[in-house]
PQR file with spaces between the fields and no chain letter, atoms N, CA, C, O and H, PARSE charges and radii, in Angstrom:
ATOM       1  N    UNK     1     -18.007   12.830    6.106 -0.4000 1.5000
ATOM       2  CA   UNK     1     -17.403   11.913    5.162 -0.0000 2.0000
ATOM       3  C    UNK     1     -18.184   11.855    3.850  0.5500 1.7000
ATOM       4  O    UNK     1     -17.679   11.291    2.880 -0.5500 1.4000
ATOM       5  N    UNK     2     -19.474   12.450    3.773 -0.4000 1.5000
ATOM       6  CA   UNK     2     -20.071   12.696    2.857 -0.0000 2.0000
ATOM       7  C    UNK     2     -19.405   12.976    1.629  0.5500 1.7000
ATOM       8  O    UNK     2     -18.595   13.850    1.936 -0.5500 1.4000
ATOM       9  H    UNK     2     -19.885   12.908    4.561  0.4000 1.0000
ATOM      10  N    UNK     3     -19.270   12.710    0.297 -0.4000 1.5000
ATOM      11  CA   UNK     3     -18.707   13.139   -1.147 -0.0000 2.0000
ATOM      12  C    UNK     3     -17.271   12.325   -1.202  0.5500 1.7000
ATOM      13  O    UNK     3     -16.676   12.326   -2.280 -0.5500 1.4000
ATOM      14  H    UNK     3     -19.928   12.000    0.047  0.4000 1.0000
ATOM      15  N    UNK     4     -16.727   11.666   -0.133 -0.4000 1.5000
ATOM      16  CA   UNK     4     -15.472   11.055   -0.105 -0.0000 2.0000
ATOM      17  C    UNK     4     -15.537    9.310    0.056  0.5500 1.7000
ATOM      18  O    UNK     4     -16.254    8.463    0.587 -0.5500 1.4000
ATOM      19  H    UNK     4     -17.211   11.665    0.742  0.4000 1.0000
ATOM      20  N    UNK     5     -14.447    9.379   -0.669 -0.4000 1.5000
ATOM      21  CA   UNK     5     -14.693    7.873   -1.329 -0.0000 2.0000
ATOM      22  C    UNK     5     -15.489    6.707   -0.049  0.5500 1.7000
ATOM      23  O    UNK     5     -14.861    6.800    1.005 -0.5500 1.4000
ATOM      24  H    UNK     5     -13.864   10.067   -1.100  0.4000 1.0000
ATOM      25  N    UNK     6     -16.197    6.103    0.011 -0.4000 1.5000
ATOM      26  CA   UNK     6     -16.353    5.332    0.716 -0.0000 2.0000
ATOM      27  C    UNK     6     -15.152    4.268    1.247  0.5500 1.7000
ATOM      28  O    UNK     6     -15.385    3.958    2.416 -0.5500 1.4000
ATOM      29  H    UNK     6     -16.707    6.028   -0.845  0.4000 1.0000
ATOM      30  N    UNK     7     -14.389    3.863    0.916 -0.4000 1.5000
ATOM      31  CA   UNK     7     -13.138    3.142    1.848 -0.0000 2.0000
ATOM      32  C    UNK     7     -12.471    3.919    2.997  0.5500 1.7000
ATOM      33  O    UNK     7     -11.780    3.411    3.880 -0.5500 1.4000
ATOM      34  H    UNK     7     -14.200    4.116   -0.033  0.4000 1.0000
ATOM      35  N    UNK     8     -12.748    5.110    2.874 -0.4000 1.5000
ATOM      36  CA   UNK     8     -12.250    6.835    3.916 -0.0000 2.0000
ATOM      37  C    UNK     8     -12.847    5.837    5.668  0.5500 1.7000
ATOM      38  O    UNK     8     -12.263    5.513    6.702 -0.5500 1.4000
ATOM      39  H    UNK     8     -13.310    5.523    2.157  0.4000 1.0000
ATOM      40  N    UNK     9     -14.181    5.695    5.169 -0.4000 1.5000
ATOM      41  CA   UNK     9     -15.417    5.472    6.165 -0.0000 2.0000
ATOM      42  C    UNK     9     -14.864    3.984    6.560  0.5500 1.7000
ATOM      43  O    UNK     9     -14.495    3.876    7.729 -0.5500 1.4000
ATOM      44  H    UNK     9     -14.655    5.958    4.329  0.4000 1.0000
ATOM      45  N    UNK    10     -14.764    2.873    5.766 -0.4000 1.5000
ATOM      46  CA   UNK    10     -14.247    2.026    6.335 -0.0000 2.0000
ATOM      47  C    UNK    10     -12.980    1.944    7.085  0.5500 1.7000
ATOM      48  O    UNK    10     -12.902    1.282    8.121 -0.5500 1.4000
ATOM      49  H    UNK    10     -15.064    2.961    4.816  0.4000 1.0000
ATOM      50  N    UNK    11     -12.021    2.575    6.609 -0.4000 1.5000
ATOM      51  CA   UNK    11     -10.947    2.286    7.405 -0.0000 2.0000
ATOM      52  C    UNK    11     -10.795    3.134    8.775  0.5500 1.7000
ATOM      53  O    UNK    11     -10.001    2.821    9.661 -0.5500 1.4000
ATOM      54  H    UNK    11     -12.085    3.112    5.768  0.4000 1.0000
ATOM      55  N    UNK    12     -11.582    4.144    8.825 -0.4000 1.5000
ATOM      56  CA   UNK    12     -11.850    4.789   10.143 -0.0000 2.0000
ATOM      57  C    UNK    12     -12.300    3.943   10.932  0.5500 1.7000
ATOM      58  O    UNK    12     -11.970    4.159   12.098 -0.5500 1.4000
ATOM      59  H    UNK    12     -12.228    4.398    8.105  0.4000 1.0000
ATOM      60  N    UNK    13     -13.471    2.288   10.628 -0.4000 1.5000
ATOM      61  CA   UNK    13     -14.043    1.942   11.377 -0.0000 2.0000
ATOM      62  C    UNK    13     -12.684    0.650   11.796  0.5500 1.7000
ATOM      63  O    UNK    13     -12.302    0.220   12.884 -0.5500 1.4000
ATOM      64  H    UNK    13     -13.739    2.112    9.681  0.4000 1.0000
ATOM      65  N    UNK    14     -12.291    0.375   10.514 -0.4000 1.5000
ATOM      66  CA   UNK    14     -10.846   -0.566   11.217 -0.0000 2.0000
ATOM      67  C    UNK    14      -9.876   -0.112   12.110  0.5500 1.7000
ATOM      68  O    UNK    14      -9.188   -0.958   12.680 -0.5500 1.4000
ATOM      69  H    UNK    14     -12.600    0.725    9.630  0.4000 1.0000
ATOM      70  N    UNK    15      -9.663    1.301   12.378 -0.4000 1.5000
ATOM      71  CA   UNK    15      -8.652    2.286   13.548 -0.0000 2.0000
ATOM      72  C    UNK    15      -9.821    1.727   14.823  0.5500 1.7000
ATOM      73  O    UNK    15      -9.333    1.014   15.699 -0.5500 1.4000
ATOM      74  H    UNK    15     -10.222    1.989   11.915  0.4000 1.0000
ATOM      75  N    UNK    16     -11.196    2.022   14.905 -0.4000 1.5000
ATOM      76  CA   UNK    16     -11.600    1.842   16.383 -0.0000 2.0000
ATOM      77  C    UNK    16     -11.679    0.358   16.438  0.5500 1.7000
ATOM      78  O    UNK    16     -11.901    0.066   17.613 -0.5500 1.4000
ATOM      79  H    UNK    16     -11.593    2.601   14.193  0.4000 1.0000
ATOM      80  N    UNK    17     -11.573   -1.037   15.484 -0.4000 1.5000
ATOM      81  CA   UNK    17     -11.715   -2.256   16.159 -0.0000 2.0000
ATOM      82  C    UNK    17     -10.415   -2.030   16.531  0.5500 1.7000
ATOM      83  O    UNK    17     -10.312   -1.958   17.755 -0.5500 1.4000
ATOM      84  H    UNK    17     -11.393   -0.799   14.530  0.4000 1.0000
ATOM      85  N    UNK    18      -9.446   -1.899   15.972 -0.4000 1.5000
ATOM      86  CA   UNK    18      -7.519   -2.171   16.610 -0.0000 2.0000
ATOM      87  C    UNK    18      -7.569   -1.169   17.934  0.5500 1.7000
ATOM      88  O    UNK    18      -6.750   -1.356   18.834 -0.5500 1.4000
ATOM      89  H    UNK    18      -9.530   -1.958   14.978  0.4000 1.0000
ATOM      90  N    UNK    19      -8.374   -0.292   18.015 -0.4000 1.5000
ATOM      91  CA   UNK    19      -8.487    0.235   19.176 -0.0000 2.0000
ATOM      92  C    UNK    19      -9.114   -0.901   20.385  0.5500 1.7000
ATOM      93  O    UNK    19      -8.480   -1.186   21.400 -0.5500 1.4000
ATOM      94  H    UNK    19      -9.039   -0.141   17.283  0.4000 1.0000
ATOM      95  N    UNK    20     -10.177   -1.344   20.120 -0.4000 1.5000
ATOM      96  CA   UNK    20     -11.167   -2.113   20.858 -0.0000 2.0000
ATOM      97  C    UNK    20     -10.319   -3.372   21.071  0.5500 1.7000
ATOM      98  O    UNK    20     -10.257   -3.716   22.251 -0.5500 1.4000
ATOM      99  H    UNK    20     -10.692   -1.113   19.295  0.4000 1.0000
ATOM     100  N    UNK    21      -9.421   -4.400   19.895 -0.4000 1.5000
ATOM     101  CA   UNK    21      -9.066   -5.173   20.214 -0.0000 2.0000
ATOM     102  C    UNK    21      -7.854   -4.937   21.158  0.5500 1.7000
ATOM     103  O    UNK    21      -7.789   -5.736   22.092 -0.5500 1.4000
ATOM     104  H    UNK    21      -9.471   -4.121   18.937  0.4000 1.0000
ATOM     105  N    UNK    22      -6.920   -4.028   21.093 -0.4000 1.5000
ATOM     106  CA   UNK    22      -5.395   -3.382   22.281 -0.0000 2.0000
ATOM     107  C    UNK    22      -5.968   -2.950   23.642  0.5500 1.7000
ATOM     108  O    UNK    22      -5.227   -2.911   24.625 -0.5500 1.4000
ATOM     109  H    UNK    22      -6.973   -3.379   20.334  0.4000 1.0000
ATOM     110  N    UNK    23      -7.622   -2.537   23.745 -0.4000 1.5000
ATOM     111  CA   UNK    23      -7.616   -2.317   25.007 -0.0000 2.0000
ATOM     112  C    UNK    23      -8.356   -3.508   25.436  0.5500 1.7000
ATOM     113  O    UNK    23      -8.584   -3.499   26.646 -0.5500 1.4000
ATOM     114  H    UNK    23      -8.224   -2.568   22.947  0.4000 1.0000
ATOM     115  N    UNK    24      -8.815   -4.566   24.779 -0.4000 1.5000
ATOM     116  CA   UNK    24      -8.982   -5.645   24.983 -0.0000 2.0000
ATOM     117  C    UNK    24      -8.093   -6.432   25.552  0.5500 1.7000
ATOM     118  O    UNK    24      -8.224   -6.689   26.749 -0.5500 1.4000
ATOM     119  H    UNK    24      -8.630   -4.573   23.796  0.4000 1.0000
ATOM     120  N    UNK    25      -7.369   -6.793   25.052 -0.4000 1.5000
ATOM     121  CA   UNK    25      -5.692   -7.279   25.349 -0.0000 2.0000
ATOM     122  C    UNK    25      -5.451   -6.740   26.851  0.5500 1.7000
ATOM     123  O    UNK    25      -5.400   -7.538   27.787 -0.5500 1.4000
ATOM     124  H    UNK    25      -7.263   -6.584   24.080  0.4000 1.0000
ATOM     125  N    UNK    26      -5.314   -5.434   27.025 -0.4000 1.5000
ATOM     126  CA   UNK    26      -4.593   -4.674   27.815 -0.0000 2.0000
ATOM     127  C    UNK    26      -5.611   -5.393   28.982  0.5500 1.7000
ATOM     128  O    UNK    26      -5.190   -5.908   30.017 -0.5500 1.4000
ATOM     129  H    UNK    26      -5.355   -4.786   26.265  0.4000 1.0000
ATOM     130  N    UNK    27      -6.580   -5.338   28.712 -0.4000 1.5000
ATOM     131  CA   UNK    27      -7.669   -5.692   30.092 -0.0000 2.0000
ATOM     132  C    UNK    27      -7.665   -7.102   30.470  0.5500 1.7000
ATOM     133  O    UNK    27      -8.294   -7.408   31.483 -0.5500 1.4000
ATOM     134  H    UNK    27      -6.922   -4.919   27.871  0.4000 1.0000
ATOM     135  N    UNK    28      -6.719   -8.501   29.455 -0.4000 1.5000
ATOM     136  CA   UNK    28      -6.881   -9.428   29.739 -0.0000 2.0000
ATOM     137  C    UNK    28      -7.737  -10.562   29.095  0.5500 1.7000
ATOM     138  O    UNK    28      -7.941  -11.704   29.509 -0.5500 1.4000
ATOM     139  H    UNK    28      -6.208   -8.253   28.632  0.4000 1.0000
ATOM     140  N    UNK    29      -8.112  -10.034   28.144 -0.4000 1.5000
ATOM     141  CA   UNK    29      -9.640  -10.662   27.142 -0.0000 2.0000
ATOM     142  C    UNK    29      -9.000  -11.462   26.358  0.5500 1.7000
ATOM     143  O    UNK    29      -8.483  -10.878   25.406 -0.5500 1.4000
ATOM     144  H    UNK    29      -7.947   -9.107   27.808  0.4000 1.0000
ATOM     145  N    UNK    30      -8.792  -12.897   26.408 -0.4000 1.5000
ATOM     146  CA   UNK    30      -8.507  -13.840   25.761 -0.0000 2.0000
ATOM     147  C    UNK    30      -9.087  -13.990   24.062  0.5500 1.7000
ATOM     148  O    UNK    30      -8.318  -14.132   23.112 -0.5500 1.4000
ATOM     149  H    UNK    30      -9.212  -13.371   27.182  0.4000 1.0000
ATOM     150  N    UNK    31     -10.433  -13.931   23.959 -0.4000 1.5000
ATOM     151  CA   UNK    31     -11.415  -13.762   22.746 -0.0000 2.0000
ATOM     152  C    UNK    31     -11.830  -12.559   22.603  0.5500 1.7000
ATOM     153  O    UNK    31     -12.149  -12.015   23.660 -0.5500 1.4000
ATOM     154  H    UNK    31     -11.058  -13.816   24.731  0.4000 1.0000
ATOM     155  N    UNK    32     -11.992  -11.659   21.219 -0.4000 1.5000
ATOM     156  CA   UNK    32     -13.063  -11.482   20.766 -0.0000 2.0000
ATOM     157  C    UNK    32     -13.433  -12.219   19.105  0.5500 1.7000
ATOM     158  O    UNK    32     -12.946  -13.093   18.388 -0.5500 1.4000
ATOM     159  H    UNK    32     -11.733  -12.101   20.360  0.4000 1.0000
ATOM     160  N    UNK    33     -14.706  -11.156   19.058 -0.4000 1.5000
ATOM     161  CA   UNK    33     -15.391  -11.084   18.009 -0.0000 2.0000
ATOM     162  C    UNK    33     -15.643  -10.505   17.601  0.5500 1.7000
ATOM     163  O    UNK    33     -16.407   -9.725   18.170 -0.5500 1.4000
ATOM     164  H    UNK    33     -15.101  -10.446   19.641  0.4000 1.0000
ATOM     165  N    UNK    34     -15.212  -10.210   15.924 -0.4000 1.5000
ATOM     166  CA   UNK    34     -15.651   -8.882   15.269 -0.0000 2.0000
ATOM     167  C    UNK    34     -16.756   -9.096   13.874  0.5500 1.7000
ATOM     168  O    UNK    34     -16.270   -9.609   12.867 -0.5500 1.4000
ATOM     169  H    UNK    34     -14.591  -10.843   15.462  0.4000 1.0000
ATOM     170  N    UNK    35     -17.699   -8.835   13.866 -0.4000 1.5000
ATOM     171  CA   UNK    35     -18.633   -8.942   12.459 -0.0000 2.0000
ATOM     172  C    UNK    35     -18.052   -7.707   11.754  0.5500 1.7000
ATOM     173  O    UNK    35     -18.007   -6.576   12.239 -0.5500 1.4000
ATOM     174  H    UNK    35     -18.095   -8.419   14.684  0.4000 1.0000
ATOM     175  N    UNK    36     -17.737   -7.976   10.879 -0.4000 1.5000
ATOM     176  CA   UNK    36     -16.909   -6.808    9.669 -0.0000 2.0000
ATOM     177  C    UNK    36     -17.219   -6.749    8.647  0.5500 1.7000
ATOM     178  O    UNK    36     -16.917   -5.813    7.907 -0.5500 1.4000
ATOM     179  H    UNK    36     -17.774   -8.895   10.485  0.4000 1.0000
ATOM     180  N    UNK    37     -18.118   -8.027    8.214 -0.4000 1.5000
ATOM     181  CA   UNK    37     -18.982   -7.896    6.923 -0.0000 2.0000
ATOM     182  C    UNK    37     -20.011   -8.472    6.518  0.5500 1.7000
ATOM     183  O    UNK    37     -19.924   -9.665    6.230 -0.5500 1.4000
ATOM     184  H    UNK    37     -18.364   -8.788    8.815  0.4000 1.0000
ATOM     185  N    UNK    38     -20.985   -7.935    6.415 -0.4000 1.5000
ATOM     186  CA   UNK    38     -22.458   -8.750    6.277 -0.0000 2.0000
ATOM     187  C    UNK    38     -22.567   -9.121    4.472  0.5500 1.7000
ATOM     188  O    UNK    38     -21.784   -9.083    3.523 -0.5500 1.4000
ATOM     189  H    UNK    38     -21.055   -6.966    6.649  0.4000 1.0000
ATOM     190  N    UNK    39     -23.691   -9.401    4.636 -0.4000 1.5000
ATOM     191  CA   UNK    39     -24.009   -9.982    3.152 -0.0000 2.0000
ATOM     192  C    UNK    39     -24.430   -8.829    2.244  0.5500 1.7000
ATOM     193  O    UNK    39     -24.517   -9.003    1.028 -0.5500 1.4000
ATOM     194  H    UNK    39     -24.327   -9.432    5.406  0.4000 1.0000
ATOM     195  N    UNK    40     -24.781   -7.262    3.010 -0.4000 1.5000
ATOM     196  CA   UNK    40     -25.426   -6.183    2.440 -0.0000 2.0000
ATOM     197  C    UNK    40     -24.013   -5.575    1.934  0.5500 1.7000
ATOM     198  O    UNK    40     -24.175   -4.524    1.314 -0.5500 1.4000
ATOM     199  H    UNK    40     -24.711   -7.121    3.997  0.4000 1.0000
ATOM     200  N    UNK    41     -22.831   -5.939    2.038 -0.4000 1.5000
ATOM     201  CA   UNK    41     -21.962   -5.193    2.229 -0.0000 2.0000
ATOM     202  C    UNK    41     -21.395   -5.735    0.964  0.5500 1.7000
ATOM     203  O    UNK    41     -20.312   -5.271    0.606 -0.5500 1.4000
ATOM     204  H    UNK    41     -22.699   -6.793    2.541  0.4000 1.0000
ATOM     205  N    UNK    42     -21.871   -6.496    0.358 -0.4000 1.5000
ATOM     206  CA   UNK    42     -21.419   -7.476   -0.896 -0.0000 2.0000
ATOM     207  C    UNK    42     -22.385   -7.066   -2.110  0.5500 1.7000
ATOM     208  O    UNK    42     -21.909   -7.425   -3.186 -0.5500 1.4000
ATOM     209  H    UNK    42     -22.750   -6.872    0.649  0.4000 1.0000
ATOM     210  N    UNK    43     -23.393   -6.527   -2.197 -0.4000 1.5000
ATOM     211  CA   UNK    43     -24.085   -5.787   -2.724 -0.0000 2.0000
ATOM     212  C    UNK    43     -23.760   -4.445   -3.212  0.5500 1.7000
ATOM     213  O    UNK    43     -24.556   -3.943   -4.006 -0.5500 1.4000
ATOM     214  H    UNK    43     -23.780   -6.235   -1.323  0.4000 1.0000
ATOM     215  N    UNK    44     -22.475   -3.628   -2.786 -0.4000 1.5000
ATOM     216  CA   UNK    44     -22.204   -2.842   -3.206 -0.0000 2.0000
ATOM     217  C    UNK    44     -21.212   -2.636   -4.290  0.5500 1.7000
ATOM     218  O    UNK    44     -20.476   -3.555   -4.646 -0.5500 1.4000
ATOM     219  H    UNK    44     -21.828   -4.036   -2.141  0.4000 1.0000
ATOM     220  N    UNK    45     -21.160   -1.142   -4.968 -0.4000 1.5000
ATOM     221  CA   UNK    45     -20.078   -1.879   -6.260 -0.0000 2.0000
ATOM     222  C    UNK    45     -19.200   -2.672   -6.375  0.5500 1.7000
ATOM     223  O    UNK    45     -18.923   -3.231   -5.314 -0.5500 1.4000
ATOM     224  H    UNK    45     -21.759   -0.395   -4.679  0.4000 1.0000
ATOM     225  N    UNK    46     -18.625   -2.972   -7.225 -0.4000 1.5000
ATOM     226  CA   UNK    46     -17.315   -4.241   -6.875 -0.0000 2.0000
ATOM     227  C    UNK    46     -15.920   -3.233   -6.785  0.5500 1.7000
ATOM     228  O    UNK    46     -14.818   -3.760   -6.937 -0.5500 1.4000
ATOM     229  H    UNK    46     -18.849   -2.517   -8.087  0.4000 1.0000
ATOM     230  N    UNK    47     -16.016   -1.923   -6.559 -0.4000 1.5000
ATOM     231  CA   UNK    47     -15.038   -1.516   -6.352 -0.0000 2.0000
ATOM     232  C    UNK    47     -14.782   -0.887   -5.330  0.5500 1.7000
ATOM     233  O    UNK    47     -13.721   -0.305   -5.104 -0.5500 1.4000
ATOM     234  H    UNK    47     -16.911   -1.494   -6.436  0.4000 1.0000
ATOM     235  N    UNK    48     -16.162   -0.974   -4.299 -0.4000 1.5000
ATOM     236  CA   UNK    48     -15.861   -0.657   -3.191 -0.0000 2.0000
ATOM     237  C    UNK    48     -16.089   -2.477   -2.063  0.5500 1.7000
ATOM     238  O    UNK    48     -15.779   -2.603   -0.878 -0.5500 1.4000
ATOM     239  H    UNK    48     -17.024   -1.447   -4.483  0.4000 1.0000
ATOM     240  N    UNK    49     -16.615   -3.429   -2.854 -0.4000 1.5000
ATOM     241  CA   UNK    49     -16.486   -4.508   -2.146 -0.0000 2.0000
ATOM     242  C    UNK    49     -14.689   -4.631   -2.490  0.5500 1.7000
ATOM     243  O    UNK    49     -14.015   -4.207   -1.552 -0.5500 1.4000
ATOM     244  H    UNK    49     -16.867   -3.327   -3.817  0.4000 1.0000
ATOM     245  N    UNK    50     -14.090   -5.015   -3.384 -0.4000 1.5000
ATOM     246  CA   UNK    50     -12.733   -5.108   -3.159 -0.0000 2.0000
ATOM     247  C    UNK    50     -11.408   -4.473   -2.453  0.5500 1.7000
ATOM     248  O    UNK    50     -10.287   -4.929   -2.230 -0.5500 1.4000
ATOM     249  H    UNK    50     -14.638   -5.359   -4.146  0.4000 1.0000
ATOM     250  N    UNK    51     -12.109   -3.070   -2.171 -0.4000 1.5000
ATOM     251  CA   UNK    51     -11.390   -2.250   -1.188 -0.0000 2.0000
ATOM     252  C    UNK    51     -11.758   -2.901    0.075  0.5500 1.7000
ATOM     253  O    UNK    51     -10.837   -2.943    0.890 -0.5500 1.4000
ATOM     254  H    UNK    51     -13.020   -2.700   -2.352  0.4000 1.0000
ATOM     255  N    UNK    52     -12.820   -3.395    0.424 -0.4000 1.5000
ATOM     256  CA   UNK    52     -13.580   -3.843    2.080 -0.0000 2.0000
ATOM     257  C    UNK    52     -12.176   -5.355    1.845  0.5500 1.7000
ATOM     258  O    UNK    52     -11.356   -5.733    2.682 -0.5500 1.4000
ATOM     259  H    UNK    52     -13.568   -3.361   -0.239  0.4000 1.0000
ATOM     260  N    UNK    53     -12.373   -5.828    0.552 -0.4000 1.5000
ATOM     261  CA   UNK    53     -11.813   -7.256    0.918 -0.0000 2.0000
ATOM     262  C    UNK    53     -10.185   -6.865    1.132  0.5500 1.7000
ATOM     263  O    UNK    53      -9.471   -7.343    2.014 -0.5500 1.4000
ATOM     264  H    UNK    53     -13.038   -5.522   -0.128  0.4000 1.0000
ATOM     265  N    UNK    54      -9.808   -5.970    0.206 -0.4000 1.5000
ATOM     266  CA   UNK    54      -8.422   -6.115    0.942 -0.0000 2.0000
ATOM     267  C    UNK    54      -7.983   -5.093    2.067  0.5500 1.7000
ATOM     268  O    UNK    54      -6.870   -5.094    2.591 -0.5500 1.4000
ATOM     269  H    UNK    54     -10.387   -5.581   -0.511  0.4000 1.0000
ATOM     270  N    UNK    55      -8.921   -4.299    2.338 -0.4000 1.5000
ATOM     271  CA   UNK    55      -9.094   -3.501    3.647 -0.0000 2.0000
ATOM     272  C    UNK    55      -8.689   -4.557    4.730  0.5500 1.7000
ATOM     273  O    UNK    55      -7.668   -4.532    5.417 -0.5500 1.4000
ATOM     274  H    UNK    55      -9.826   -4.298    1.912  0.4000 1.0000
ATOM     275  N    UNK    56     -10.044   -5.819    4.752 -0.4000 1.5000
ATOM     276  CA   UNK    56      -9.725   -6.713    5.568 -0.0000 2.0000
ATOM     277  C    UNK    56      -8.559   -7.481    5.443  0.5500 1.7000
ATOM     278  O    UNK    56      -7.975   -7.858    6.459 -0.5500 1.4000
ATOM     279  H    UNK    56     -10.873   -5.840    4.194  0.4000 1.0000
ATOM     280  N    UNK    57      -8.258   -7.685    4.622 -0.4000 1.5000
ATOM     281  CA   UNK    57      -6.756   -8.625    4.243 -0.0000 2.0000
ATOM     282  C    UNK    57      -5.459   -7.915    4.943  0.5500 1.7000
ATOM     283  O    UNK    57      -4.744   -8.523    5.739 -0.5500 1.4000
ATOM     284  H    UNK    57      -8.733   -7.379    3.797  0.4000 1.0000
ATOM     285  N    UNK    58      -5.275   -6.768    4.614 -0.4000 1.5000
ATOM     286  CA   UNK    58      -4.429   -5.791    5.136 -0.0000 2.0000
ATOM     287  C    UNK    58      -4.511   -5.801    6.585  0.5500 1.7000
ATOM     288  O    UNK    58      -3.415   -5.961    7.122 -0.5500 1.4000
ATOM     289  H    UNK    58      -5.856   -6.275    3.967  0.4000 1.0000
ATOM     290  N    UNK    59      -5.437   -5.683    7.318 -0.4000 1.5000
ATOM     291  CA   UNK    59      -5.959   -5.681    8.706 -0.0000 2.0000
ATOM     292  C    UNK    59      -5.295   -7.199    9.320  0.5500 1.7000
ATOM     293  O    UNK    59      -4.528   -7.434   10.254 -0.5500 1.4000
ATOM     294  H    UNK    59      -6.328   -5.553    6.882  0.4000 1.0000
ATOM     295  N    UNK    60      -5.838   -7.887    8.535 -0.4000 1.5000
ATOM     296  CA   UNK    60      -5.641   -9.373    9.564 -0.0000 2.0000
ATOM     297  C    UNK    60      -3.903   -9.630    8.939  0.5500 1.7000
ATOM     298  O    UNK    60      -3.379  -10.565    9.543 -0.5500 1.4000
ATOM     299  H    UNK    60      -6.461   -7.696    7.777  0.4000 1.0000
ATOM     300  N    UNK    61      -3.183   -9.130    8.119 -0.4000 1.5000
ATOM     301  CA   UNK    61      -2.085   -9.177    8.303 -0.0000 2.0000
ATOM     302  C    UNK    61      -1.207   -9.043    9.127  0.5500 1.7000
ATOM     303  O    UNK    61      -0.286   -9.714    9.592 -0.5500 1.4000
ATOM     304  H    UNK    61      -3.609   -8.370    7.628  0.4000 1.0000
ATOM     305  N    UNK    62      -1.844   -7.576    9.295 -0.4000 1.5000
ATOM     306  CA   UNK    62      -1.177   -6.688   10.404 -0.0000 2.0000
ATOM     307  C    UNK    62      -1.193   -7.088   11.801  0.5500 1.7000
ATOM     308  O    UNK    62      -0.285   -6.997   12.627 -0.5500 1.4000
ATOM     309  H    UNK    62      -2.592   -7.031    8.917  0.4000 1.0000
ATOM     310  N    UNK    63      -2.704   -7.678   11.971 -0.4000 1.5000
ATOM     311  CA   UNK    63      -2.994   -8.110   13.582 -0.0000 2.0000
ATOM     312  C    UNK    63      -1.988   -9.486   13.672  0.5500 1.7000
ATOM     313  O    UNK    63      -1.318   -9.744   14.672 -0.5500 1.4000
ATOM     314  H    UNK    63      -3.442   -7.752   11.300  0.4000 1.0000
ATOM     315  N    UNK    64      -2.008  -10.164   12.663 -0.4000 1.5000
ATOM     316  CA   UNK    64      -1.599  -11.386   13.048 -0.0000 2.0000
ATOM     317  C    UNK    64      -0.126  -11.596   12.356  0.5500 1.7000
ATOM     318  O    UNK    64       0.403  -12.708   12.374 -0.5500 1.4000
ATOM     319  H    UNK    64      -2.552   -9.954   11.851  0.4000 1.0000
ATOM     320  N    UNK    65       0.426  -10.604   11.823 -0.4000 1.5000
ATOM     321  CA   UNK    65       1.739  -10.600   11.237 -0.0000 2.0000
ATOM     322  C    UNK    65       2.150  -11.680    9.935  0.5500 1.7000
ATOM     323  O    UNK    65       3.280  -12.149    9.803 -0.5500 1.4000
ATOM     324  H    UNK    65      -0.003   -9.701   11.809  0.4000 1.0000
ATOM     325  N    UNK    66       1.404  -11.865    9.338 -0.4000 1.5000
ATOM     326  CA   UNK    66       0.964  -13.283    8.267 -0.0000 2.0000
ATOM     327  C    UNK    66       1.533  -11.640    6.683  0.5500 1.7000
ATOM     328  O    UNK    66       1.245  -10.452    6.540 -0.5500 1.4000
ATOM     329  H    UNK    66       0.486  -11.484    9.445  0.4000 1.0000
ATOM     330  N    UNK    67       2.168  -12.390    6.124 -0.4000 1.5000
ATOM     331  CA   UNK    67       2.511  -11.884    5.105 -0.0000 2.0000
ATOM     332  C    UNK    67       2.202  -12.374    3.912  0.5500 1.7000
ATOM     333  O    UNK    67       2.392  -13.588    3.839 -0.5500 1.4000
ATOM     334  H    UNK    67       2.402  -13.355    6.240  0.4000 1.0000
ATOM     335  N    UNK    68       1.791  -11.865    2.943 -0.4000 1.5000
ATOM     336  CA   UNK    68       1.141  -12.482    1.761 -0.0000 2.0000
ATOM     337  C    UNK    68       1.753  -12.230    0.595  0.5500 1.7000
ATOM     338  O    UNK    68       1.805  -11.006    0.721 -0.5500 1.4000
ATOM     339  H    UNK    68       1.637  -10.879    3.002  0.4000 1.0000
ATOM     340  N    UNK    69       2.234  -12.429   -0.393 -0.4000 1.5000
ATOM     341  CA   UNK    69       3.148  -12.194   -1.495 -0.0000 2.0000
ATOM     342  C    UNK    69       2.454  -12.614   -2.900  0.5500 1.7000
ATOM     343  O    UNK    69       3.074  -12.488   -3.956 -0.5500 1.4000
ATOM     344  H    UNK    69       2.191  -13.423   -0.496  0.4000 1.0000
């Protein structure tokens, strides 16, 4: 992933939580918990923190079907 935009790398890591959370589900797991963004992660340009923020926005849409306009 080296030379490619950094959001490439994040959203690969959002495919294995929706992975982790469906076989979660599937197994019966009432809760989890996901840490998705630390404070180091806010430190980086603001144009790759705003891809993380609506990376996440996009994500919790999707999981939770919440539409935003």
């Amino acid at each position: 992933m080296r030379g490619e935009k950094a959001i490439i790398g994040h959203i690969e890591g959002v495919k294995i939580i929706d992975q982790v959370i469906h076989f979660a589900y599937a197994c019966g797991v009432k809760e989890i918990t996901s840490y998705a963004l630390s404070t180091d992660n806010l430190k980086r340009s603001k144009e790759e923190v705003k891809d993380l923020m609506d990376l996440i926005k996009v994500f919790t849409c999707l999981m939770f079907d919440v539409h935003f306009y």
